[in-house]
C-alpha positions in Angstrom: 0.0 0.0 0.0 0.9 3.4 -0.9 2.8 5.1 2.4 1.3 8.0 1.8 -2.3 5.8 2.4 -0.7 4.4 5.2 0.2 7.6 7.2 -3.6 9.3 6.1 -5.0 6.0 7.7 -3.2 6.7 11.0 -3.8 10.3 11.0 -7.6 9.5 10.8 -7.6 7.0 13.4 -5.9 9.3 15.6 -7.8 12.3 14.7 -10.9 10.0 15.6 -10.1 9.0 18.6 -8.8 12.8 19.8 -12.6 14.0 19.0 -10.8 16.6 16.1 -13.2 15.5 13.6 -15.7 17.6 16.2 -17.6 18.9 13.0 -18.5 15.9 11.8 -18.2 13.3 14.4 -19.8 15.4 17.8 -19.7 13.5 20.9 -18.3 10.0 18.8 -17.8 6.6 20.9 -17.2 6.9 24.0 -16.8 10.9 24.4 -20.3 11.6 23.5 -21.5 14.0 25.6 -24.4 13.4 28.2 -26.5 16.5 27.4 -26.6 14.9 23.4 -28.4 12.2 24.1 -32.4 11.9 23.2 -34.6 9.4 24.6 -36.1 7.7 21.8 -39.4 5.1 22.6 -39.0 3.7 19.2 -35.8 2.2 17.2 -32.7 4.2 16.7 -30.1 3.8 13.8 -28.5 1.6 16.8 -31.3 -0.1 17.9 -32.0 -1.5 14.4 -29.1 -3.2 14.1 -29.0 -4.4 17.8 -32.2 -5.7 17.2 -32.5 -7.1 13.4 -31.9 -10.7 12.8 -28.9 -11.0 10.6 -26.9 -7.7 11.3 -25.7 -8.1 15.1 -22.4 -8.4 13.5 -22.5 -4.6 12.9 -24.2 -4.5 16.2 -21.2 -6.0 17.5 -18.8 -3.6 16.3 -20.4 -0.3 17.5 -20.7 -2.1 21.2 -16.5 -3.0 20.6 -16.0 1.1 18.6 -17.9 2.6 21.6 -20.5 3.9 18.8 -23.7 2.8 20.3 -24.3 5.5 22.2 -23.6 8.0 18.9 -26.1 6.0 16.9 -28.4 6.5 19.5 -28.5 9.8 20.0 -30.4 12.7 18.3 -28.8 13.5 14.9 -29.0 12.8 11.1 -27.9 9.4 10.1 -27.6 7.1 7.2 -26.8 3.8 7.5 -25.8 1.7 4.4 -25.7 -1.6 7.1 -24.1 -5.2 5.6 -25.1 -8.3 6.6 -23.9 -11.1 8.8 -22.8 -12.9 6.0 -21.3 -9.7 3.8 -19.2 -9.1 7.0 -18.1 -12.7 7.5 -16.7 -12.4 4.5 -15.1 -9.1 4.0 -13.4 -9.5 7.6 -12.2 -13.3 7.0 -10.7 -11.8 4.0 -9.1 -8.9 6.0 -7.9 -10.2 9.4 -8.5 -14.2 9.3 -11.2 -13.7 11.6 -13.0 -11.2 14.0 -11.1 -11.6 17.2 -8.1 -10.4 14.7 -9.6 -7.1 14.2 -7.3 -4.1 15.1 -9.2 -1.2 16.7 -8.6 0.6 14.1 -9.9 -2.0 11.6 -12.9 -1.9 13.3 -13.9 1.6 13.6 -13.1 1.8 10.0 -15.2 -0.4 8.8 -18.1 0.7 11.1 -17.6 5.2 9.9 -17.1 3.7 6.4 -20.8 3.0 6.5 -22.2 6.0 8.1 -22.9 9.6 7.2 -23.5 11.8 10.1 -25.3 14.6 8.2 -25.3 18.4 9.3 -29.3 17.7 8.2 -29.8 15.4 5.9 -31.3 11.7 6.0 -30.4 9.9 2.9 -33.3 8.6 1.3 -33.4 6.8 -2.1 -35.6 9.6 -3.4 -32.7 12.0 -3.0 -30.3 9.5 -4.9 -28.4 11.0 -8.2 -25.8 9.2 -10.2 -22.8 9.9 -8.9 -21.8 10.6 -5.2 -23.6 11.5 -2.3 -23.4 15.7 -1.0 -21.9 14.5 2.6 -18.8 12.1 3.3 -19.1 9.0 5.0 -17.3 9.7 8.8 -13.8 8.0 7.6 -14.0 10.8 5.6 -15.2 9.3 2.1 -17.6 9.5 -0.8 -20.2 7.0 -1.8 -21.2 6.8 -4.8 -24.4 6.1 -6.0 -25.5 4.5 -9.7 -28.2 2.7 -11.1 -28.1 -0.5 -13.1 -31.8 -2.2 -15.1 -33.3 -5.1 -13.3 -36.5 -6.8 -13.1 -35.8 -8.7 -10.2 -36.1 -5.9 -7.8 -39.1 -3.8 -6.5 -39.8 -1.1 -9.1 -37.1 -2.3 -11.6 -34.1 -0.5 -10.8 -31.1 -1.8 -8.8 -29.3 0.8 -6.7 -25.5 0.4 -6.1 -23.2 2.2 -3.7 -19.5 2.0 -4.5 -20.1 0.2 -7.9 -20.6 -3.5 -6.5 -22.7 -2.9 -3.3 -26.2 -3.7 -4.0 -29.3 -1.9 -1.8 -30.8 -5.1 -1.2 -34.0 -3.2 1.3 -33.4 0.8 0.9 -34.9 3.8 3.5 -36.1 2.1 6.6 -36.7 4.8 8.9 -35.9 4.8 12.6 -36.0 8.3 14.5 -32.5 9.5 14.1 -32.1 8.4 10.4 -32.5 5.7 7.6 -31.3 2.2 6.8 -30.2 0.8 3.7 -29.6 -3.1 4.1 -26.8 -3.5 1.6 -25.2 -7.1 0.5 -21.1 -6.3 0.8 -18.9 -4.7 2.6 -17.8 -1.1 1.9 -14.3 -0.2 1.1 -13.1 2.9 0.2 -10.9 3.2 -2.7 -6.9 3.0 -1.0 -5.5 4.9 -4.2 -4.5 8.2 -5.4 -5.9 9.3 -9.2 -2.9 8.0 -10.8 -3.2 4.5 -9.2 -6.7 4.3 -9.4 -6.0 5.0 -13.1 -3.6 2.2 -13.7 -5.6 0.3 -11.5 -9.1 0.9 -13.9 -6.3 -0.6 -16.8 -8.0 1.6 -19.7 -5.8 5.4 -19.2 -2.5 3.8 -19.8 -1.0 6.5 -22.5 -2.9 8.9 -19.9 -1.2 7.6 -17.0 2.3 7.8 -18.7 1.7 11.2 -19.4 1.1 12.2 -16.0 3.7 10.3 -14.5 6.1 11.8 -16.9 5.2 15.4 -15.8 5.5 14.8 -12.5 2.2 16.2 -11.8 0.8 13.1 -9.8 2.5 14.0 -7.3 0.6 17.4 -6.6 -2.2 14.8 -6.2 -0.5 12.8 -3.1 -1.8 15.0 -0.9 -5.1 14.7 1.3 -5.0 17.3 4.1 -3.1 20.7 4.4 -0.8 19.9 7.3 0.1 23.6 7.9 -3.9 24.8 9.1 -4.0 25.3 12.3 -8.3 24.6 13.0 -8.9 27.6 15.6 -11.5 25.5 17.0 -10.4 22.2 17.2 -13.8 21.4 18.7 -15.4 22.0 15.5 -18.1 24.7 16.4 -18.4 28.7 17.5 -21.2 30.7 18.8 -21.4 34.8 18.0 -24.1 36.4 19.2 -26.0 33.3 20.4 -26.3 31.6 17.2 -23.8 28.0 16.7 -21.2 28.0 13.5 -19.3 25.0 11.9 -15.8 25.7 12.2 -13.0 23.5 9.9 -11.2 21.4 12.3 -9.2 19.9 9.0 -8.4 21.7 5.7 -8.9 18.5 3.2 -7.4 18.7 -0.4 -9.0 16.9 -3.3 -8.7 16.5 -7.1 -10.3 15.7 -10.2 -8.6 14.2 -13.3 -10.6 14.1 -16.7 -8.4 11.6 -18.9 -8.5 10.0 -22.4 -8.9 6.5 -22.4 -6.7 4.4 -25.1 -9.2 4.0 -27.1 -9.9 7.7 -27.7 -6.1 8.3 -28.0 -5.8 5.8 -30.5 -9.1 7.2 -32.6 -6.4 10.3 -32.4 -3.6 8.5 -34.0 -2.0 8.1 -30.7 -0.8 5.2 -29.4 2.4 6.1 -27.2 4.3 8.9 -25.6 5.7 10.1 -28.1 3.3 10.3 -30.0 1.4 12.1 -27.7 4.0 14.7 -26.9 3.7 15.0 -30.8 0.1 16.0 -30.4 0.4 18.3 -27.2 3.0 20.4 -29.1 0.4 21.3 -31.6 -1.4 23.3 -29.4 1.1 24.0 -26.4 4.6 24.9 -28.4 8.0 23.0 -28.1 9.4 25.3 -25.2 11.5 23.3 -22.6 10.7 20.1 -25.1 12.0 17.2 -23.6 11.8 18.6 -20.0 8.6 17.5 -19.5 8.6 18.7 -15.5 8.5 22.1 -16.6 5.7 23.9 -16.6 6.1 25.3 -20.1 6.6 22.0 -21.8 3.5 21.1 -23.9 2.9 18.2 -22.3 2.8 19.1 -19.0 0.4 22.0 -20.0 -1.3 18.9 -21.5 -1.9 17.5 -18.9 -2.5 20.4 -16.2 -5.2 21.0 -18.3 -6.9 18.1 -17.4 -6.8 18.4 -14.1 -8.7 20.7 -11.1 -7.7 21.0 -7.5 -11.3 20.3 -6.5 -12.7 17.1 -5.8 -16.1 16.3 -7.8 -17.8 13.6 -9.2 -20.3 14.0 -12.2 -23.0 15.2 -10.6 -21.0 17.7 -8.5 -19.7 19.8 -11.6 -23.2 21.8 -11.4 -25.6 23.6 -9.2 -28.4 21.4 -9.3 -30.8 23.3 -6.6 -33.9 25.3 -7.2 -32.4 28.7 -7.4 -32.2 28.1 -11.0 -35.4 29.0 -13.5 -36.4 25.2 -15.0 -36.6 27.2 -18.3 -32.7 27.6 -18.0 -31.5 24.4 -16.9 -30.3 23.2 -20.0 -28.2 26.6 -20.2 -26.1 26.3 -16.6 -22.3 26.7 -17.4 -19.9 26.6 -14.5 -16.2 27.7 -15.6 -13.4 26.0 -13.2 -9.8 27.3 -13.3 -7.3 24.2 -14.0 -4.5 23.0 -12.8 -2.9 24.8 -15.7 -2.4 28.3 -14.4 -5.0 30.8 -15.1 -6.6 28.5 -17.8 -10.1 28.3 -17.4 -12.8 25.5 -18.5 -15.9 25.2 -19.0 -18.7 22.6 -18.1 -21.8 23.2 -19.4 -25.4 21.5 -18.6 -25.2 17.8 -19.8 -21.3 17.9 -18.5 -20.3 19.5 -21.8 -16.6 21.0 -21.8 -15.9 23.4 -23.7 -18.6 23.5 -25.9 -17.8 25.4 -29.3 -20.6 27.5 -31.4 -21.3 24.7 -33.6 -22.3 22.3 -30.7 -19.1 20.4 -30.5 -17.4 19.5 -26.9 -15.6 16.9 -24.8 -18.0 14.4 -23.3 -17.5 12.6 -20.1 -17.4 8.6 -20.7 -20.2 7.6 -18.6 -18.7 3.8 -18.8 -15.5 5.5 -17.7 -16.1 8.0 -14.6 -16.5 8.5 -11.4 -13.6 6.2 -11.0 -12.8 6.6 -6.7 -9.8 8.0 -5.7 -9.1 8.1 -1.9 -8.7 12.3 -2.7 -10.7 12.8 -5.9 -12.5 10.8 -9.2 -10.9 10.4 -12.5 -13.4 10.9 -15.4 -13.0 9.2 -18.7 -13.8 11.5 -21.4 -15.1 10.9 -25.2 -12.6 12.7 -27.5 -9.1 14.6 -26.7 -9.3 17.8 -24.6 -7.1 20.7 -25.1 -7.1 24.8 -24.3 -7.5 25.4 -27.7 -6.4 28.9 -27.9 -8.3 30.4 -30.8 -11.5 28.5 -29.8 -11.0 29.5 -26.0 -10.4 33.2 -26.5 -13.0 33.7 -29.4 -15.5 31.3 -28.9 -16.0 29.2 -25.7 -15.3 32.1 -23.2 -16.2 34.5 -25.3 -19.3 35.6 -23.8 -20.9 37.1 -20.1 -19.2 34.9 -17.3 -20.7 34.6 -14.2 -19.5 32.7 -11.5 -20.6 32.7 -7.4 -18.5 33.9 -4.6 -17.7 30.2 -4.0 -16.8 29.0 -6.7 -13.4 30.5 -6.3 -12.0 28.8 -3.7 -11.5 24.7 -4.5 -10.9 24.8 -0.6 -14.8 25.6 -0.3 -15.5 22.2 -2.9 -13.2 20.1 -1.2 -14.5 21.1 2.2 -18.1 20.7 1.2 -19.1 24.4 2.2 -19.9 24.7 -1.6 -23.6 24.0 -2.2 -24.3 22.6 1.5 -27.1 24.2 2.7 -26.3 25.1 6.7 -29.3 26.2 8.5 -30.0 22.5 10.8 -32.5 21.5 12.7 -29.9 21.5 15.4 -29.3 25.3 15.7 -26.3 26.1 13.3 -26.4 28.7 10.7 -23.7 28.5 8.4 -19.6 28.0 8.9 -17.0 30.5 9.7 -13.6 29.9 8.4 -10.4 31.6 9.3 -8.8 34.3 7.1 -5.7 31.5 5.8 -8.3 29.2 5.3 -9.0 29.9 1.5 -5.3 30.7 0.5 -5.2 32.9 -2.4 -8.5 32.6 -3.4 -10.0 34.7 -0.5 -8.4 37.0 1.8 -9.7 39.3 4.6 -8.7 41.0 7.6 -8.3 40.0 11.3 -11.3 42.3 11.7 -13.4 40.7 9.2 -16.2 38.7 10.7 -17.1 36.2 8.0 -19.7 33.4 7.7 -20.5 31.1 4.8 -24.2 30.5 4.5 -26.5 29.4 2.1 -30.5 28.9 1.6 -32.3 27.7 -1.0 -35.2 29.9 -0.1 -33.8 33.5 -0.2 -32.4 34.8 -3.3 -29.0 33.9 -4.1 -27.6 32.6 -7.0 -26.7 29.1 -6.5 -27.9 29.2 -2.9 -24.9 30.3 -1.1 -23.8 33.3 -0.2 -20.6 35.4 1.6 -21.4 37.1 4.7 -19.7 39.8 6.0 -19.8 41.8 9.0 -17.6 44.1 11.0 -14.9 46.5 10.2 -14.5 43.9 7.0 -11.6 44.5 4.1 -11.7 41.1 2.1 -10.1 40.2 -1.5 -11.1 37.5 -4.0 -9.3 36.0 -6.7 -11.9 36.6 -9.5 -11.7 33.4 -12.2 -8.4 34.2 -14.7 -9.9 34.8 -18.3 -7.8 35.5 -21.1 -6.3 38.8 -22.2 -8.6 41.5 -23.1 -11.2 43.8 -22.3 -14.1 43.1 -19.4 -16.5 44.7 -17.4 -16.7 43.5 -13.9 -19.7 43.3 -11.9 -21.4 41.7 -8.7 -24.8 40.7 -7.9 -26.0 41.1 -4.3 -29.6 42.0 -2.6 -30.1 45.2 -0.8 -31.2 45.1 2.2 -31.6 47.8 5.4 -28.9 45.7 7.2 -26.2 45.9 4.7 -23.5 48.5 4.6 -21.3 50.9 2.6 -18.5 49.5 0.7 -15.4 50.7 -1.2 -14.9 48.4 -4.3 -11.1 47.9 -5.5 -10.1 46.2 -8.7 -6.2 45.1 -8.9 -5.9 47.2 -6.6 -7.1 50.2 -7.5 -10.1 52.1 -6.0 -13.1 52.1 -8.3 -15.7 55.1 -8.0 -17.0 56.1 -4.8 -18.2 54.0 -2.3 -21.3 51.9 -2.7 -24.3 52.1 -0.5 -26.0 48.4 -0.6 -28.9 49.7 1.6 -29.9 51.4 -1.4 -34.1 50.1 -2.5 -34.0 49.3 -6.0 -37.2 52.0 -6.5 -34.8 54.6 -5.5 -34.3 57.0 -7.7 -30.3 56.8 -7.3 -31.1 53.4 -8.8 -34.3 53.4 -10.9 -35.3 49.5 -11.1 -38.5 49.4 -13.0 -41.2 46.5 -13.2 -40.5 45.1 -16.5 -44.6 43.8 -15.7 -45.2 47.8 -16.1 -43.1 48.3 -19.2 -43.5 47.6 -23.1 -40.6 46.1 -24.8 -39.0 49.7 -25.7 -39.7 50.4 -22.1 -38.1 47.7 -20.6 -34.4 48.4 -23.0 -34.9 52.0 -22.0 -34.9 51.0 -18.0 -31.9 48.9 -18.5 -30.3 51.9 -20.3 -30.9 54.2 -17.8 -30.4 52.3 -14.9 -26.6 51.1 -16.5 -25.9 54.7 -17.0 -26.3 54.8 -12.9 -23.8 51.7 -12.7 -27.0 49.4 -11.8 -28.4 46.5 -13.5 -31.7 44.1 -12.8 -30.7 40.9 -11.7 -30.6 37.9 -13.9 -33.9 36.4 -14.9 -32.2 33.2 -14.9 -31.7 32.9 -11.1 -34.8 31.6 -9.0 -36.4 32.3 -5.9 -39.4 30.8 -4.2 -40.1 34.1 -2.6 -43.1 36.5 -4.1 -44.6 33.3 -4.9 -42.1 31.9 -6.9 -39.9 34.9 -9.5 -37.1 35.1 -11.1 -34.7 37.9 -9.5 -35.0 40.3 -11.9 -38.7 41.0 -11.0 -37.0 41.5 -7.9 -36.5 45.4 -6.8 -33.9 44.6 -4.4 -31.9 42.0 -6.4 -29.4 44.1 -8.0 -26.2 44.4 -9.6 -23.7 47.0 -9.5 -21.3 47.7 -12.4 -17.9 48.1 -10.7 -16.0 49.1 -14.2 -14.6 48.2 -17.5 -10.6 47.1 -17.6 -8.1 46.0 -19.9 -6.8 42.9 -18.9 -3.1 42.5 -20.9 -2.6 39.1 -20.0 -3.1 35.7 -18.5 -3.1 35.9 -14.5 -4.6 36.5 -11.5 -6.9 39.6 -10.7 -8.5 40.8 -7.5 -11.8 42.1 -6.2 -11.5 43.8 -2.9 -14.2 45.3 -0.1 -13.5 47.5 2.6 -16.0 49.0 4.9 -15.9 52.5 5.2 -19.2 52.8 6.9 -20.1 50.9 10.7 -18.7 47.8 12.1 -22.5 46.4 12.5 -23.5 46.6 8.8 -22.9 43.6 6.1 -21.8 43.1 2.8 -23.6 40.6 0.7 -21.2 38.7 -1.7 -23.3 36.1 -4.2 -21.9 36.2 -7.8 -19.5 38.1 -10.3 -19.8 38.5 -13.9 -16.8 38.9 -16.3 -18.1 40.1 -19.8 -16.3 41.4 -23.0 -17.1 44.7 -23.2 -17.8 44.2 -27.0 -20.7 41.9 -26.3 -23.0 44.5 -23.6 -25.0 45.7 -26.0 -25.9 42.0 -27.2 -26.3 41.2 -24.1 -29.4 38.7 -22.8 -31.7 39.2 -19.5 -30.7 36.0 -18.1 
């Protein structure tokens, strides 16, 4: 096994047994706290298996893990439970026998079959292909797919893992669900380029990425320089709870050829291969294929993100989005190929051209489990074209959330996790190293990350931030030219005043986001009130006061169900048109300049040529 697998396992055992997985695993084993537990009068997660025929095997190992009390207690738990005879198996297999479990053996297997959600019971009416929005509590992914057969209730056999079939799905006891499953479940052991050896069908791929050295950015799994300031997992400001980090977890996702499509490419080695990547990357540093200006290590990069997501992860899949414009969601990730963007469109379409050509993901070929990521096979060769990039596929309005910048946010699952429980929390602070780069702020900052699916923020989540605040985001790279930059937010009496910066430099006067739409500083209009002239003349007039309407493409339940555009205090404000000269990072910064107790409201950016604004869409 891989020493790098071996040290991660101990870390987790240890980290399990000090309680520093506090976010995740409150009160585990035999530290559960008193004051947790609920008194239940009908079966608990525990219970059931205590008391099932068939399953006091499992039983057995939460009484020997010290998890019966956990499983007993009030919370959110799914429990994909194996058998007797599935466990007989794995563990004769493993150890010989049971009395020659190790501790740690045993734990494992028992958190590699439960999710301790932040709200969530896992129901087969909330499965998706692809993985599950919540890791189990070793700290892994399941991943869900379906698979045609009569012999099962309703025709359709659900698998976790690939090979572990549901065999009785959502049994519902009072602090969870059941899922009666017919193997054990083991997490993948392998990094992506080991799992892609392992899968036997990437192997020009896997040479590739081997030669560039590059795998080894992908032996990582935690960031072993954050310090959690709350090892216990939680905080409380102003009487209401906050997740807290305790671990900064690293992840990755590699999109790879398979032979098959190399060879359909006339490639069927290395060389040949290098051959192809210098088409489109150059021959500098050719031969040095370490160096990040040989062709194919750019190759390469470019197939790779530092986030880790399955297929149905590339997407906001929520309902903040209009159902008229699901088929249009595009979410642009930056690569592993410095300041390179892609982009993933509905249907997990990369790059898609004009025409209606793009890379496909091989369905037959993906979601393959790393113990840090998934490698996804793909259906024809993928490159950053740059003519196609810079004039076609990105040439048009980008917008992108608040956390979508950070990978730390993905790998973390703070992206898309909605964090108002039952159980009193209301969102997850971080600390100001937490997001590198990415996102910066100020010792004075008071930041939360949030999200609800029933207010009105794109994508559901949304950057809170209070105090005498001064924050910076790295806004997505796009190629050299010229852009208008904008951000979407929702006014509100609570919000503040806020000095915008671009690169840097200060943009305009401060902005007021207590503002009302109606006012006439702004001059939103009801495009209900307004013919078509009307409606282009409102836009017009409210640009020339460096507003726009919201998109009509975001959703909200509120007002009955609207889009946010017939929303007077879902706005935009134009921050300025710039000349980007080349390839690299740029910065948005906010700084109060108004009272520590007021907020600013950070949902979405939009990048957009400025040759394209007056072509420009609603949506």
């Amino acid at each position: 096994m891989n020493p790098n697998i071996l040290k991660y396992r101990a870390r987790i055992a240890a980290m399990l047994l000090a309680g520093a997985f506090a976010a995740s695993l409150t009160s585990c084993g035999d530290d559960i706290d008193e004051g947790s537990y609920y008194t239940f009068t009908g079966q608990t997660v525990s219970s059931y298996a205590h008391e099932t025929e068939g399953y006091s095997l499992f039983a057995r190992l939460l009484d020997d893990t010290g998890n019966s009390a956990l499983l007993s207690s009030y919370g959110h738990y799914t429990l994909f439970l194996p058998s007797d005879e599935a466990l007989e198996r794995y563990i004769g297999n493993l150890a010989g026998g049971y009395d020659q479990l190790s501790d740690e053996q045993k734990r494992e297997i028992v958190y590699n079959h439960v999710i301790k959600s932040l709200g969530n019971d896992y129901k087969s009416e909330t499965f998706e292909e692809g993985s599950l929005p919540e890791k189990t509590m070793s700290d892994n992914y399941l991943t869900i797919s379906f698979k045609a057969d009569e012999s099962v209730a309703g025709g359709l056999a659900i698998y976790v893992n690939k090979t572990t079939l549901i065999i009785e799905k959502d049994i519902e006891v009072h602090n969870g669900v059941i899922h009666l499953i017919n193997n054990v479940i083991e997490p993948s052991n392998d990094f992506p380029l080991d799992a892609m050896k392992e899968h036997g069908k990437f192997s020009i791929f896997a040479q590739a990425m081997e030669a560039s050295g590059l795998y080894k950015r992908t032996e990582a799994l935690y960031d072993d320089s954050y310090v959690a300031p709350y090892p216990e997992g939680e905080v409380t400001r102003d009487g209401m709870k906050f997740f807290v980090p305790t671990v900064k977890r690293l992840g990755f996702t590699v999109f790879a050829e398979t032979d098959d499509v190399m060879n359909a490419n006339g490639i069927s080695n290395l060389d040949q291969l290098v051959a192809y990547a210098e088409n489109y990357y150059g021959t500098e540093a050719r031969g040095n294929y370490t160096d990040p200006s040989n062709a194919l290590y750019k190759f390469v990069a470019y197939h790779m993100l530092d986030r880790q997501m399955n297929t149905n992860e590339f997407l906001y899949n929520g309902p903040c989005t209009a159902v008229s414009f699901m088929d249009r969601r595009a979410e642009y990730y930056e690569t592993m190929y410095t300041y390179r963007l892609m982009e993933i469109k509905a249907g997990n379409k990369i790059n898609q051209r004009s025409n209606g050509s793009y890379v496909g993901i091989d369905e037959n070929n993906a979601g393959i489990s790393a113990v840090n990521g998934f490698v996804h096979g793909l259906t024809d060769m993928l490159v950053y074209d740059e003519d196609a990039m810079v004039n076609d596929v990105l040439n048009k309005r980008l917008r992108f959330d608040f956390y979508n910048v950070p990978p730390e946010l993905t790998n973390n699952n703070i992206r898309w996790t909605l964090t108002t429980t039952p159980e009193g929390y209301s969102g997850y602070v971080i600390p100001n190293d937490f997001c590198g780069d990415h996102l910066k702020f100020s010792d004075e900052t008071q930041i939360t990350m949030w999200a609800s699916d029933g207010w009105t923020n794109f994508e559901a989540d949304e950057l809170k931030l209070n105090g005498w605040y001064d924050f910076t985001l790295r806004m997505l790279p796009v190629p050299p030219g010229s852009y208008e930059v904008r951000i979407g937010y929702r006014q509100e009496s609570w919000r503040g005043i806020a000095q915008l910066f671009v690169d840097g430099e200060i943009q305009g006067i401060p902005r007021d986001l207590r503002i009302a739409g109606t006012d006439p500083m702004v001059g939103w209009e009801s495009d209900e009130l307004l013919s078509p002239s009307g409606i282009a003349e409102n836009d017009k007039a409210m640009r020339n006061r460096g507003y726009m309407k919201a998109p009509a493409s975001v959703w909200t339940t509120q007002q009955g169900g609207t889009s946010l555009r017939n929303m007077a205090a879902c706005l935009r404000i134009i921050v300025g048109q710039f000349n980007f000269q080349e390839y690299g990072a740029h910065y948005l910064r906010g700084k109060n300049v108004y009272a520590p107790d007021q907020e600013f409201h950070g949902d979405y950016i939009e990048l957009i040529p400025t040759s394209l604004i007056d072509r420009e869409d609603i949506y």
